[in-house]
DRENLUMSE-401101 format. One record per residue: residue in one letter; residue number from 0; x, y, z of N, C-alpha, C in turn. Coordinates in steps of 0.2 Angstrom, whole numbers, plus 5000, padded with zeros to 4 digits. Example, Ala and Ser with C-alpha at 12.3 -4.5 7.8 and 13.67 -1.06 7.14 Angstrom:
# DRENLUMSE-401101
a, 0, 5066, 4972, 5039, 5062, 4978, 5039, 5066, 4984, 5039
s, 1, 5064, 4989, 5035, 5068, 4995, 5036, 5064, 5000, 5039
***
This chain:
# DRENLUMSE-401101
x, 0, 4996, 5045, 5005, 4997, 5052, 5007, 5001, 5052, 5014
x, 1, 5007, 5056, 5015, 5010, 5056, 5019, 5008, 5062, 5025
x, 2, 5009, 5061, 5032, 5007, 5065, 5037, 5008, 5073, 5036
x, 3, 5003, 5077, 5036, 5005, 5084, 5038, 5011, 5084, 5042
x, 4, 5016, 5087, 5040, 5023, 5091, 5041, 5020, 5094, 5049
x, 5, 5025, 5091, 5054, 5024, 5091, 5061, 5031, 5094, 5064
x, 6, 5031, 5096, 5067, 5040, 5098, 5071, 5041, 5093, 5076
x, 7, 5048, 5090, 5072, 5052, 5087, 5076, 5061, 5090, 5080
x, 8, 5061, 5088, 5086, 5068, 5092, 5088, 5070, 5090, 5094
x, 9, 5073, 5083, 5092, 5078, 5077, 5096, 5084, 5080, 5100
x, 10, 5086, 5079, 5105, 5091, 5084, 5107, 5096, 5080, 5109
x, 11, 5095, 5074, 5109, 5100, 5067, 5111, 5101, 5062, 5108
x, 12, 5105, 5059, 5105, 5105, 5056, 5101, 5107, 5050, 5103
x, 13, 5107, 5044, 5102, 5108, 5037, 5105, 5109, 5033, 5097
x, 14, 5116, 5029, 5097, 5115, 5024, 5091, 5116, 5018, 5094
x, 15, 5113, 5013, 5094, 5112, 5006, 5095, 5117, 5002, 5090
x, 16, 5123, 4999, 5091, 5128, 4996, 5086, 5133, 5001, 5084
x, 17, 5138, 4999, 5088, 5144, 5003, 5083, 5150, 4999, 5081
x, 18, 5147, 4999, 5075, 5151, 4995, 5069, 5151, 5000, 5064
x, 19, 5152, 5001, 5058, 5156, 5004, 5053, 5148, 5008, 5050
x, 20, 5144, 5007, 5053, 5138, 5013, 5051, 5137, 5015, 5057
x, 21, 5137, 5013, 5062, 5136, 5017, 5067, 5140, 5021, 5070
x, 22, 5147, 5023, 5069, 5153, 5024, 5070, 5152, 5033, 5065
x, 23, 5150, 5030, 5060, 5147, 5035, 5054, 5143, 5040, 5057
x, 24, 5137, 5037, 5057, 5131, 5041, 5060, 5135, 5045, 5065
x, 25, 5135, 5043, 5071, 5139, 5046, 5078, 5142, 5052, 5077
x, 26, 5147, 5051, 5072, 5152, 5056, 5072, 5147, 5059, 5066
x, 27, 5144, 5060, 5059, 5143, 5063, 5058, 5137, 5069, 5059
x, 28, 5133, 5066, 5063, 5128, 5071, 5067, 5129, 5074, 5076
x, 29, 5134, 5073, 5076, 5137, 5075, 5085, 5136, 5080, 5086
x, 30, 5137, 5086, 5080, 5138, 5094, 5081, 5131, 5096, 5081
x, 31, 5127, 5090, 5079, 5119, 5094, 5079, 5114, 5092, 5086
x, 32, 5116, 5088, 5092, 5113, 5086, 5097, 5119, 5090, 5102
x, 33, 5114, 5089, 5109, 5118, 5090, 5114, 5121, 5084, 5118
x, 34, 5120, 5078, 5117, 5125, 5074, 5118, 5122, 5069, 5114
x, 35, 5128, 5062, 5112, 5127, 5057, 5110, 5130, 5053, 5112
x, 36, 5129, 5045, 5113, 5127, 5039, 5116, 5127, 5036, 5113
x, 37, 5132, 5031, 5113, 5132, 5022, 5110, 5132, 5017, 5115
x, 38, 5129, 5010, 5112, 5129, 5007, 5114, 5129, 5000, 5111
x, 39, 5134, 4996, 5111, 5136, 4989, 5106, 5138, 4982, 5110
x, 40, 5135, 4978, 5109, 5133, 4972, 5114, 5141, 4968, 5114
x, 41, 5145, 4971, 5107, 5152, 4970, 5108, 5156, 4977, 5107
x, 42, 5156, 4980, 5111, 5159, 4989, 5111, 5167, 4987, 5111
x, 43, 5172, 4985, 5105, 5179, 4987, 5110, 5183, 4993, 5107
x, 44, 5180, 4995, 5101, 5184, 5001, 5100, 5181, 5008, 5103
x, 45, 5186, 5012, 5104, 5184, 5018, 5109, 5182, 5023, 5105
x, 46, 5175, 5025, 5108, 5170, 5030, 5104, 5173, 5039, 5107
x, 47, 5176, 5041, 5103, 5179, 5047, 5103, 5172, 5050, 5101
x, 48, 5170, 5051, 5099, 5163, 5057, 5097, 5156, 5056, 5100
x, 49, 5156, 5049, 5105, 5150, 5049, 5110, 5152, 5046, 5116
x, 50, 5147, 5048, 5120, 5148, 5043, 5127, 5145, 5039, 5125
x, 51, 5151, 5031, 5129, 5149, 5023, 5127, 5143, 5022, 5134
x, 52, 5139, 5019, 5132, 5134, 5016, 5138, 5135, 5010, 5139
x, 53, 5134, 5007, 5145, 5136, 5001, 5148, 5130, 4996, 5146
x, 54, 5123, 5000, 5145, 5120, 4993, 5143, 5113, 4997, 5139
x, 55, 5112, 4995, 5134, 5105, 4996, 5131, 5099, 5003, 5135
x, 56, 5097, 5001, 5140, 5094, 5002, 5145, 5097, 5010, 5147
x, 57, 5102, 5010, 5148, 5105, 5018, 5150, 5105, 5022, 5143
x, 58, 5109, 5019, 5138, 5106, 5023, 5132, 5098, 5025, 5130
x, 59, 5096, 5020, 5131, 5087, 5023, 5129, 5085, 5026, 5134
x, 60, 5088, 5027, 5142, 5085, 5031, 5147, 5087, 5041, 5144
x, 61, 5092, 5040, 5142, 5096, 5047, 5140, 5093, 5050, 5135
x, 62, 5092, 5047, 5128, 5090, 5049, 5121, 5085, 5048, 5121
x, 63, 5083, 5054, 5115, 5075, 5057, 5112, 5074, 5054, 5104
x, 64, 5081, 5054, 5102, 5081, 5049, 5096, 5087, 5044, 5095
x, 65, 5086, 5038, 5095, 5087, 5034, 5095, 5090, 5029, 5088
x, 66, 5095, 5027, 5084, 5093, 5024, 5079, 5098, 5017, 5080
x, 67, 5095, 5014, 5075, 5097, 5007, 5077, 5101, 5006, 5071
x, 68, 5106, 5002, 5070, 5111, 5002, 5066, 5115, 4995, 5067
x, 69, 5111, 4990, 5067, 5115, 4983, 5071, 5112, 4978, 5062
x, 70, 5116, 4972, 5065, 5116, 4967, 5058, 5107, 4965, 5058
x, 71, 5106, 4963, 5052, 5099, 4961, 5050, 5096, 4959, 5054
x, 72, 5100, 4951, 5057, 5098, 4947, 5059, 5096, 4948, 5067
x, 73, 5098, 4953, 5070, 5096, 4957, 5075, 5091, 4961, 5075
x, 74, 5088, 4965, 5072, 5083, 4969, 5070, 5078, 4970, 5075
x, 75, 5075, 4962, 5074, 5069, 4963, 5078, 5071, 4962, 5086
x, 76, 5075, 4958, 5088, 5077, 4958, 5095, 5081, 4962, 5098
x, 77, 5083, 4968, 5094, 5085, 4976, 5095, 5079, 4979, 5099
x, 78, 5075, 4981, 5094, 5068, 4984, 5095, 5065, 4982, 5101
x, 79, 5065, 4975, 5103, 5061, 4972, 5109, 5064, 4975, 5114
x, 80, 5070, 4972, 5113, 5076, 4974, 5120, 5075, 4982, 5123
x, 81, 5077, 4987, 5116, 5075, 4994, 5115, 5067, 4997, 5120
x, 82, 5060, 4993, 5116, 5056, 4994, 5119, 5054, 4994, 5126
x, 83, 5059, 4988, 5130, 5058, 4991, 5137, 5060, 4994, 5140
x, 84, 5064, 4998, 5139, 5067, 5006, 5140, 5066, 5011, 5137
x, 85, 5063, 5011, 5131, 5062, 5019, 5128, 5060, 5023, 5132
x, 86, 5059, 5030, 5132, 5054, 5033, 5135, 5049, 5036, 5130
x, 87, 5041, 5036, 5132, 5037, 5037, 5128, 5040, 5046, 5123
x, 88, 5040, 5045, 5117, 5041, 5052, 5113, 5046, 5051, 5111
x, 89, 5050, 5045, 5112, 5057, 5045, 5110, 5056, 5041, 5100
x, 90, 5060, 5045, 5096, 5059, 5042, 5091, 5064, 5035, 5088
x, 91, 5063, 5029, 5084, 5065, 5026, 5086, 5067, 5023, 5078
x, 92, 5073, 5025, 5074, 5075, 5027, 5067, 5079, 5019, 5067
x, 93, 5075, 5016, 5061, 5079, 5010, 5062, 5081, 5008, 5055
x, 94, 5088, 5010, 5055, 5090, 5010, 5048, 5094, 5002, 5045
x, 95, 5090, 4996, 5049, 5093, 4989, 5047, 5088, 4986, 5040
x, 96, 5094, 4981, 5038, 5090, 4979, 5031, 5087, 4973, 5034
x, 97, 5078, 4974, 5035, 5075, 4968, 5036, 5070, 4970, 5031
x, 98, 5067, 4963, 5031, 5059, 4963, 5027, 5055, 4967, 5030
x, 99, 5049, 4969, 5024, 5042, 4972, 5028, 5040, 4972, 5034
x, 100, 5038, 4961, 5037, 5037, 4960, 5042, 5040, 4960, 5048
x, 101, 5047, 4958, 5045, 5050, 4958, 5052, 5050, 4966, 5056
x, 102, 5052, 4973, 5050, 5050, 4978, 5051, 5043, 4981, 5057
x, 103, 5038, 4978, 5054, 5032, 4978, 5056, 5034, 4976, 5065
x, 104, 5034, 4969, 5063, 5034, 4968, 5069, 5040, 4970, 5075
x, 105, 5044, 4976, 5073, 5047, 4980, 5077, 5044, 4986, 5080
x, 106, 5040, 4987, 5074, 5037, 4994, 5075, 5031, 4993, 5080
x, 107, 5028, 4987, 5079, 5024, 4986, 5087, 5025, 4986, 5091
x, 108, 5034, 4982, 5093, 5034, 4983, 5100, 5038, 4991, 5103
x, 109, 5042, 4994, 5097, 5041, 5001, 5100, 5035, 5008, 5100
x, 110, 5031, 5004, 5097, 5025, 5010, 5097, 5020, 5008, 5105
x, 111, 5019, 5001, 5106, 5017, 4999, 5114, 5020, 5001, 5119
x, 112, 5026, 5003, 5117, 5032, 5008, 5123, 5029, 5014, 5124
x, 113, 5027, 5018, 5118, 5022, 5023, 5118, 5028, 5028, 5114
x, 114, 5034, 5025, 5111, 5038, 5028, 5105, 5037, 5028, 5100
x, 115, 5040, 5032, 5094, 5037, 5031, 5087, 5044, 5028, 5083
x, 116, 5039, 5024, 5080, 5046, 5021, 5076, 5047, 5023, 5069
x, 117, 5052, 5024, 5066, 5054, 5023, 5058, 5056, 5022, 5055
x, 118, 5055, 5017, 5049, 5060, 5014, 5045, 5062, 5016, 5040
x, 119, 5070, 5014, 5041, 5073, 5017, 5033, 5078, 5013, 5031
x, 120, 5077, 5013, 5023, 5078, 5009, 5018, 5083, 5013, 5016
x, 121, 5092, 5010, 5017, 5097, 5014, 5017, 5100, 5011, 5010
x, 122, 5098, 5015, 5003, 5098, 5013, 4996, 5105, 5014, 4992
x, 123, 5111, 5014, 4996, 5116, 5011, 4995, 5126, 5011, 5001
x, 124, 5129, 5008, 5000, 5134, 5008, 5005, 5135, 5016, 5007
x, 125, 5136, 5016, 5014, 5135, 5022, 5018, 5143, 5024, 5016
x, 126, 5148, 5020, 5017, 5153, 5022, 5014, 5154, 5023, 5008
x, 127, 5156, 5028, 5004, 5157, 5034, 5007, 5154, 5041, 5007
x, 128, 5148, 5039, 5005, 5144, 5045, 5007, 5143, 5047, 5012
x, 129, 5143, 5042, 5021, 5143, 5043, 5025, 5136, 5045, 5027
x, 130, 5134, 5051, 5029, 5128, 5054, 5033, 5123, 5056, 5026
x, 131, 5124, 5056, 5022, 5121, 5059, 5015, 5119, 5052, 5011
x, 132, 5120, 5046, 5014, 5117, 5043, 5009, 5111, 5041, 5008
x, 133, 5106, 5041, 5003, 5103, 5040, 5002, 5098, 5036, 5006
x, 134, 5090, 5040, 5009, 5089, 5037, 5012, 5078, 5035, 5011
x, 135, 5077, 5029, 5012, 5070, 5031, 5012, 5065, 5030, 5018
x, 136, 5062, 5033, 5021, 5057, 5032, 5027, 5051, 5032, 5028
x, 137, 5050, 5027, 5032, 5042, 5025, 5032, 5040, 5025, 5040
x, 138, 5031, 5026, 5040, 5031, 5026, 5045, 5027, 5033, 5046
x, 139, 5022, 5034, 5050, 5018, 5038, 5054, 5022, 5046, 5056
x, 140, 5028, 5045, 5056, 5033, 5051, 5057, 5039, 5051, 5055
x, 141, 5037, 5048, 5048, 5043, 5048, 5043, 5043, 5055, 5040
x, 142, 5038, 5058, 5038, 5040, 5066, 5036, 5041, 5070, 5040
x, 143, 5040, 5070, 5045, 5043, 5076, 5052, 5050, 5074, 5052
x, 144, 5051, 5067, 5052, 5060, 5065, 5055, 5064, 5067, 5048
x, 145, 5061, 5065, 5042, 5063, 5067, 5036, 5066, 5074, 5036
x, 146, 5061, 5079, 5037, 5061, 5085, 5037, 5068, 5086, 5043
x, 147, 5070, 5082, 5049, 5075, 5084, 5054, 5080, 5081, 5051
x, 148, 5081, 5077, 5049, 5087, 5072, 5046, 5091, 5077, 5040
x, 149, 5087, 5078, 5038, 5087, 5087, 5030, 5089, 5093, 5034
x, 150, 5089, 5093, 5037, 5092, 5099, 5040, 5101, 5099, 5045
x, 151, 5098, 5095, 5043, 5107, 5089, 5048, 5109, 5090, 5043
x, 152, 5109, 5089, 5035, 5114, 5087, 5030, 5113, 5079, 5028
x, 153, 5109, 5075, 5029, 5107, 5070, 5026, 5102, 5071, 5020
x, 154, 5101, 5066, 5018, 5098, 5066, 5011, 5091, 5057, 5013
x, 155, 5087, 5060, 5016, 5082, 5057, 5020, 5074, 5059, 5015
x, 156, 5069, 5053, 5010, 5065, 5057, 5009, 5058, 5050, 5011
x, 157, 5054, 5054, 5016, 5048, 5052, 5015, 5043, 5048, 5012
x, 158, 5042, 5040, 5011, 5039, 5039, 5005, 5034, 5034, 5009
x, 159, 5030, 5034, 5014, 5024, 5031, 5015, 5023, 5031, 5024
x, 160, 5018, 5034, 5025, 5017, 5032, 5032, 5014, 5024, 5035
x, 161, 5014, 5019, 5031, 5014, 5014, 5032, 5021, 5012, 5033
x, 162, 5022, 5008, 5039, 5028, 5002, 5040, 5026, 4998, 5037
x, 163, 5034, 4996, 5032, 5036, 4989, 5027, 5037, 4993, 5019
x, 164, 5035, 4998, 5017, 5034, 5000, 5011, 5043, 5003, 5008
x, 165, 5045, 5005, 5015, 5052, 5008, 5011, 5058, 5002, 5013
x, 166, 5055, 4997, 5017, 5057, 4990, 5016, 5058, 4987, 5009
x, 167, 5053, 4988, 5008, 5050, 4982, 5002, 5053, 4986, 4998
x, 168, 5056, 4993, 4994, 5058, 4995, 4992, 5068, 4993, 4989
x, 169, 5069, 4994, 4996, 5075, 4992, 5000, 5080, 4984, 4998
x, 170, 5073, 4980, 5000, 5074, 4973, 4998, 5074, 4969, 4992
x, 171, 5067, 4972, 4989, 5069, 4971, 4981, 5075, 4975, 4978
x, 172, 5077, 4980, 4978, 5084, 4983, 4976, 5086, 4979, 4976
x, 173, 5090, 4974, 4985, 5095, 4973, 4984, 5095, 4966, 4983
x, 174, 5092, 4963, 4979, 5091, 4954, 4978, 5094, 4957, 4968
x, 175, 5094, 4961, 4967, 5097, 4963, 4960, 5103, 4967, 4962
x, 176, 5105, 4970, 4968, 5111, 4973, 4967, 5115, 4966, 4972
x, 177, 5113, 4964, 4976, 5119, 4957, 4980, 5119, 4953, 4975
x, 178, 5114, 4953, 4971, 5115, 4946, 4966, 5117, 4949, 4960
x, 179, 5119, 4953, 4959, 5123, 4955, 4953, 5133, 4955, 4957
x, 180, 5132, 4956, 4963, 5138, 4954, 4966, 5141, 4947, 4967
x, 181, 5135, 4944, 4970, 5136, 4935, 4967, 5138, 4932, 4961
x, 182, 5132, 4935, 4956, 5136, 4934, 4951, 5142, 4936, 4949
x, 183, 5145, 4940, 4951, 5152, 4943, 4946, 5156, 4938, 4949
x, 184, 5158, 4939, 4956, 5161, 4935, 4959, 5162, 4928, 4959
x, 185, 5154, 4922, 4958, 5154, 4917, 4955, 5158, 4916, 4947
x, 186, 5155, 4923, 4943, 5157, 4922, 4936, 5165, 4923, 4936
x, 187, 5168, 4929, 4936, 5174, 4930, 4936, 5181, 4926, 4940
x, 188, 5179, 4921, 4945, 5183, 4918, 4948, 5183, 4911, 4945
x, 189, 5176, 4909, 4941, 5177, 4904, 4935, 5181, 4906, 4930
x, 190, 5179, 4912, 4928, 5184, 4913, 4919, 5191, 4912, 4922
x, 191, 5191, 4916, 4928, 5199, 4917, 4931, 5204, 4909, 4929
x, 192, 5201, 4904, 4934, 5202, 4899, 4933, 5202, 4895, 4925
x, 193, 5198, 4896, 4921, 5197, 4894, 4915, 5203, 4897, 4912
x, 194, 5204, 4903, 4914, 5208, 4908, 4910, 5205, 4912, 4903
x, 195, 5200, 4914, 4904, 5197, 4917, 4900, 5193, 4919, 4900
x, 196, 5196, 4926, 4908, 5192, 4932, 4909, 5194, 4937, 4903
x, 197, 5198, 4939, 4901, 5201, 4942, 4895, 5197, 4942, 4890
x, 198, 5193, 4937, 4887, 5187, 4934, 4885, 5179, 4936, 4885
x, 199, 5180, 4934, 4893, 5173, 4937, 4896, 5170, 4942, 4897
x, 200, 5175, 4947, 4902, 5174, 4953, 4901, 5173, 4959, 4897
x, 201, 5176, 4958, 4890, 5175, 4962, 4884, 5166, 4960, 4881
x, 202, 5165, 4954, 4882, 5159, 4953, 4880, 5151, 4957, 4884
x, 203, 5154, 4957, 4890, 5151, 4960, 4895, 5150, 4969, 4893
x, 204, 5156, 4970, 4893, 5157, 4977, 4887, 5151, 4979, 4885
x, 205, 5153, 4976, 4879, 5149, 4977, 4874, 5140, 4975, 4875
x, 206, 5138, 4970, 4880, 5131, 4972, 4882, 5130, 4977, 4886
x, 207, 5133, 4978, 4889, 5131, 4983, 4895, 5137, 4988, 4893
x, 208, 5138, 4992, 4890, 5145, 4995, 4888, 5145, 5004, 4895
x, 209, 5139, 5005, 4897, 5138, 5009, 4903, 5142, 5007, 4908
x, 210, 5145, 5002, 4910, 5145, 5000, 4915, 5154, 4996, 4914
x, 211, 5160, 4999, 4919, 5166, 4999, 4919, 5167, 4991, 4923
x, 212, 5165, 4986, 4919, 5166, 4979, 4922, 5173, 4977, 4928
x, 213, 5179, 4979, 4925, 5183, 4979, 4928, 5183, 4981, 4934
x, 214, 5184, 4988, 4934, 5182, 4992, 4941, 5176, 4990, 4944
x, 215, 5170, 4988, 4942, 5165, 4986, 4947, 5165, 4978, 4948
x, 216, 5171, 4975, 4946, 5170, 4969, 4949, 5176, 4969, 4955
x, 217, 5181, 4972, 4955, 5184, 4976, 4959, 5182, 4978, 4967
x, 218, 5178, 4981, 4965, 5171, 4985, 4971, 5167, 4978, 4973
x, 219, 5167, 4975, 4969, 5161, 4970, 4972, 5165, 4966, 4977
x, 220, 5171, 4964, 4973, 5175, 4956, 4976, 5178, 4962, 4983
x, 221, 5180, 4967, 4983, 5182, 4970, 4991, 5175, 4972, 4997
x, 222, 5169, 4974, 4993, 5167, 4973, 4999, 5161, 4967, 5000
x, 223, 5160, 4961, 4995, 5159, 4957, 4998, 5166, 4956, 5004
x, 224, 5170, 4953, 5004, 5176, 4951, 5005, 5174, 4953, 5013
x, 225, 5174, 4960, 5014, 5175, 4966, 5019, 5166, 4961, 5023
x, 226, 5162, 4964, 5020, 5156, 4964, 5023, 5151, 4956, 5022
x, 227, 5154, 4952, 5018, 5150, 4946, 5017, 5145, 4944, 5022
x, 228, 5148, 4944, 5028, 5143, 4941, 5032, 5134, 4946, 5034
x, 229, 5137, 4952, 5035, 5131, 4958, 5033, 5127, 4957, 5028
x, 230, 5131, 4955, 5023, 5126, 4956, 5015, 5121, 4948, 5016
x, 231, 5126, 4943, 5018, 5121, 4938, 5018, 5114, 4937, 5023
x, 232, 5117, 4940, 5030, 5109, 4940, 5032, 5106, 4946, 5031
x, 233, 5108, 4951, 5027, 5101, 4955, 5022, 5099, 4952, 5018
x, 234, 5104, 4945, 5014, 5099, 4943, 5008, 5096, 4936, 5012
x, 235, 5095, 4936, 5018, 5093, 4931, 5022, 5084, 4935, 5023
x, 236, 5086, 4940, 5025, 5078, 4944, 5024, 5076, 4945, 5017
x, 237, 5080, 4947, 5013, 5076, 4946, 5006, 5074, 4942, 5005
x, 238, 5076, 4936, 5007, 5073, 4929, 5005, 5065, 4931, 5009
x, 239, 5065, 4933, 5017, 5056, 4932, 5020, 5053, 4939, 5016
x, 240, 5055, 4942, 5014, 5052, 4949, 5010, 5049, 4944, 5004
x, 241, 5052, 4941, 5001, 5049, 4935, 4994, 5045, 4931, 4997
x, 242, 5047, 4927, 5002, 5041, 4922, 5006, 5037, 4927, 5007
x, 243, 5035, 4934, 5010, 5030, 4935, 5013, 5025, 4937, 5007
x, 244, 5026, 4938, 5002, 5022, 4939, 4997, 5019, 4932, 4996
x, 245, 5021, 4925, 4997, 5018, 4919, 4994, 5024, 4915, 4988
x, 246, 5029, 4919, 4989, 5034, 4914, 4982, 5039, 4912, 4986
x, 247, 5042, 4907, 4981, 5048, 4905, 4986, 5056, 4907, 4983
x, 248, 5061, 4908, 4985, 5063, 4915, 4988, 5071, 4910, 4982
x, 249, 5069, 4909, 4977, 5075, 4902, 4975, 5083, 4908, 4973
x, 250, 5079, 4913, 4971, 5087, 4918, 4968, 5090, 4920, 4975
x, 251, 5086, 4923, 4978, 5088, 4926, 4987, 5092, 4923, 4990
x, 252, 5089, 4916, 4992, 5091, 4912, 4997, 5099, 4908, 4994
x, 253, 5100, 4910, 4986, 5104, 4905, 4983, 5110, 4913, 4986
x, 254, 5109, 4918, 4983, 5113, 4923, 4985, 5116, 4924, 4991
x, 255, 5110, 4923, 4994, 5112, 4923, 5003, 5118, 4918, 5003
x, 256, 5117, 4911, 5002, 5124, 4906, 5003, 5129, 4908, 4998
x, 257, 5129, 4911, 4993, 5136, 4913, 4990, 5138, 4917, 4995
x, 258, 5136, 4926, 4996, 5138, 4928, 5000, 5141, 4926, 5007
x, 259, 5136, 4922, 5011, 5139, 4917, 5016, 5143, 4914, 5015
x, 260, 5147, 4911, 5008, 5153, 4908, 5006, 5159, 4913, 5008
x, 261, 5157, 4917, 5003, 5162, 4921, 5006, 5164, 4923, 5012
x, 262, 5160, 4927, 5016, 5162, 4929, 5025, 5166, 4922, 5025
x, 263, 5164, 4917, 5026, 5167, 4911, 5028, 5174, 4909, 5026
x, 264, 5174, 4914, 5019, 5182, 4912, 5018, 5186, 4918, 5020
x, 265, 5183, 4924, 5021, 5187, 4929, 5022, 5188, 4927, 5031
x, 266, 5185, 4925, 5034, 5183, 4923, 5040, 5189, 4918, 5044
x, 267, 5190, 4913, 5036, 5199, 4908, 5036, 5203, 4910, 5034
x, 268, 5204, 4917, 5034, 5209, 4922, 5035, 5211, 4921, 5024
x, 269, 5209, 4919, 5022, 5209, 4917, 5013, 5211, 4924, 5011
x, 270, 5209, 4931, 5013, 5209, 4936, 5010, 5215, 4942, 5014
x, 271, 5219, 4939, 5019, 5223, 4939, 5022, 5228, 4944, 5019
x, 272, 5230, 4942, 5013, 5235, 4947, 5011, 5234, 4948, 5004
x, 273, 5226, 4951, 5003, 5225, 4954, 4997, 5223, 4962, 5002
x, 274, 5226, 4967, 4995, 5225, 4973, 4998, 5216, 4976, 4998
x, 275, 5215, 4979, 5001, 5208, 4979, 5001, 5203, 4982, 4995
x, 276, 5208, 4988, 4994, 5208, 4990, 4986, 5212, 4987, 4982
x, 277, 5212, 4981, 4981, 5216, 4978, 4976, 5210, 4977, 4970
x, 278, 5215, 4973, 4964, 5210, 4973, 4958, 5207, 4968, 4960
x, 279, 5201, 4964, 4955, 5199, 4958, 4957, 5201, 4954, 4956
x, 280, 5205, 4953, 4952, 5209, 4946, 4951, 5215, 4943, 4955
x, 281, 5215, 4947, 4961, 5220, 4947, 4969, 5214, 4942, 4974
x, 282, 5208, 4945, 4973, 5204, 4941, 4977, 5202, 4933, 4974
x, 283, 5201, 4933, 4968, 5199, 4929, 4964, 5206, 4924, 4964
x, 284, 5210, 4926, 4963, 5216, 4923, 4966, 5219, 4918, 4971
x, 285, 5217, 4921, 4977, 5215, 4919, 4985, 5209, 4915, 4985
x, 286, 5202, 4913, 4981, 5199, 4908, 4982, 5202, 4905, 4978
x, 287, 5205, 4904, 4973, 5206, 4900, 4968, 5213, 4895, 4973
x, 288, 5218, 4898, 4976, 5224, 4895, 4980, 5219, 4892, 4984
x, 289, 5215, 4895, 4988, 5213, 4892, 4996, 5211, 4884, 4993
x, 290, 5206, 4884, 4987, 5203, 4878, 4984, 5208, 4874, 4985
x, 291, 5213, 4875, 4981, 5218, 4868, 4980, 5220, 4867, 4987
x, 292, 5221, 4873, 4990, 5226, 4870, 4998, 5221, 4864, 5002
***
């Protein structure tokens, strides 16, 4: 059961990480606080819709809500940093894709601060829904923030006052949706190469005939491409979400390196002169050249 409905009413807003969700968030909640505040450990693009803070610390002295929007692999070293500046009452919305645990062990060091924390399981790419995307929250004062996030024009719901549960949620999704992006990417730059995606594809059809293969292979090979790096240390925590349960994490941790494959080629400039919305067989393309050169 989720806590009796509490009033919450943040008047400052603070986003830790501004990169391509926190940029999001920022601008699209600005008109609902009276000031907002970033803060990015590499800041260089200029924040038109908040004031930038020079260091962690001056952001979390200003803001009453707080949220966190940095890479996975950050998450908890966010929260610690965070919690020795919060100020007690300040709520502390931590919308990064880690495991239950790692979660968990965030939520202790900002609740020892004397803040509340909350986590959300952001259930699919924030572009381009932007502020309305799908969102699930856990946590002690997940329904109160729920109910304030919903009056912003987000789409925020409730689903456990325990930390880890909209995690766990989160994570198991995305070991089926990253790795259904591994795999096309894996499969479709082989047929490519074999020559008989033309083959492939239509058979894919016809199992799955719901589902517009060409266009979603399309979506997948741009924003791997775009985001690889991101996707792979989420499926670097879905792997300890699988350990943490007692199994060993063999689909997870295989996706994670494919993923990582990519960042690293997009990283050697491989994808350089494919357009970003191009089809997928522009990207598939671009690994298949880089291979021979």
């Amino acid at each position: 059961m989720l806590a009796e409905e509490t009033t919450m009413n943040p008047q400052h807003l603070g986003v830790i990480g501004y990169g391509e969700v926190g940029r999001i968030f920022a601008a699209g909640l600005g008109t609902h606080f009276a000031s907002v505040r970033v803060w990015d450990i590499d800041l260089r693009k200029p924040a038109p819709e908040a004031q930038a803070c020079i260091s962690l610390q001056e952001l979390a002295q200003h803001c009453d809500l707080v949220i966190s929007a940095v890479t996975a692999a950050n998450t908890l070293a966010v929260a610690q940093e965070a919690a020795l500046h919060l100020r007690a009452g300040t709520v502390f919305l931590d919308l990064n894709s880690a495991s239950p645990g790692t979660k968990v062990h965030a939520a202790q060091a900002i609740e020892a601060a004397g803040a509340d924390y909350v986590e959300a399981g952001v259930m699919t790419s924030v572009p381009p829904l932007g502020i309305r995307v799908p969102m699930l929250l856990g946590g002690p004062q997940a329904q109160a923030l729920a109910l304030r996030c919903n009056a912003m024009g987000m789409d925020a719901t409730a689903v456990s006052p325990t930390i880890g549960v909209a995690s766990a949620i989160k994570m198991c999704r995305s070991v089926m949706i990253k790795g259904l992006e591994a795999l096309v990417i894996e499969s479709y730059t082989t047929a490519r190469a074999y020559g008989v995606e033309a083959h492939v594809l239509p058979t894919l059809v016809e199992t799955f005939p719901s589902i517009d293969w060409e266009k979603t292979g399309s979506y997948f090979f741009s924003r791997v491409a775009q985001h690889g790096q991101r996707r792979a240390e989420e499926m670097r925590e879905c792997a300890n979400t699988v350990r943490e349960v007692g199994f060993e994490p063999t689909m997870a941790q295989s996706i994670a390196e494919k993923h990582q494959w990519v960042a690293d080629q997009s990283r050697a400039g491989v994808f350089a002169g494919v357009d970003k919305s191009g089809p997928w067989q522009d990207y598939a393309d671009a690994l298949l050249a880089a291979r021979k050169s």
